[in-house]
Each structure stands twice: as C-alpha cells, then as structure tokens.
N, C-alpha and C positions, 0 to 999 in steps of 0.2 A: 563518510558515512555510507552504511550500504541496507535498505531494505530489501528484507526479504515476505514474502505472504507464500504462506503453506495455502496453497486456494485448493487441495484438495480436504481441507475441513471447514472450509470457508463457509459462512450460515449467510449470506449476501443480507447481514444488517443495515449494512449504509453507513456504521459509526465513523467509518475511514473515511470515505470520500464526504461525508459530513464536515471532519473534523479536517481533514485537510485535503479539499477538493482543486487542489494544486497539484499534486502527485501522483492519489489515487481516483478509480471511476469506477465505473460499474460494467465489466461487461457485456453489451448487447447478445452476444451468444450466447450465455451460462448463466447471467446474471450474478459472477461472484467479483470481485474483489480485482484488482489489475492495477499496474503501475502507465501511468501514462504515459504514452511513445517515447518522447524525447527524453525521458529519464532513465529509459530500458537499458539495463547491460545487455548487452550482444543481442537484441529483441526477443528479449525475454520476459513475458508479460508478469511475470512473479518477480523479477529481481531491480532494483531500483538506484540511483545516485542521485540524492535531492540537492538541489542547490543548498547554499548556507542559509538565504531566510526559508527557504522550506521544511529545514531538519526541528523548529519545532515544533510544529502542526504535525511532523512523522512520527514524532516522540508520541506526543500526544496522542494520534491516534492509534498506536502500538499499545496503547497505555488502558485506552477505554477500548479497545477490541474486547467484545462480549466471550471468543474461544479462546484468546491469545492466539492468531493465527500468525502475528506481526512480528519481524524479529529485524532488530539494530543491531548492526555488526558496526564497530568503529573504525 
C-alpha cells in the first residue's frame, strides 16, 4: 500500500492525523497534512508506506478527508 496527500490542497482539518495519528501529523512549518518520517518514500513528506496494522486507519482516513486530498495506490 502506498499513500499519497496532494498537500497542495490540503485545508490542515486534522481529520487524518485524528483518524490515524500513527502515519499522519501536522506539519509545524505549513500547518497541512504530512506523512511521518519513518513511513516516508525516499523523504517525502507527501508520500507514504504504512505498516499492515496501519493500512486501516489510512483507509479510513482517506475516506473522511473533508477535500479527498488522500490517495491509496495498492
């Protein structure tokens, strides 16, 4: 599984790192949306590889994102 966050539409709701604050945070610089460190492909604050119990809190919070800014590639 591979998440991705378009964070240039990103409204910084919170419903992601709400919904699964195991993956996602909130960035201190911007205040939007970010994949946490150790999940990052090639350190890439947008793109993500969540463990297996993570993928479904990812789901989920892909799911209740307010823009759809959250995208699962399998």
């Amino acid at each position: 599984m591979k998440v991705v966050i378009d964070r240039m539409t990103c409204v910084s709701c919170g419903s992601c790192w709400e919904a699964c604050p195991g993956l996602f945070e909130q960035d201190p610089d911007d205040s939007f949306s970010r994949i946490i460190e150790k999940y990052r492909i090639n350190g890439n604050i947008a793109e993500g590889t969540p463990t297996d119990d993570l993928s479904s809190c990812a789901q989920e919070a892909a799911d209740l994102c307010p823009v759809q800014i959250i995208s699962i590639q399998e």
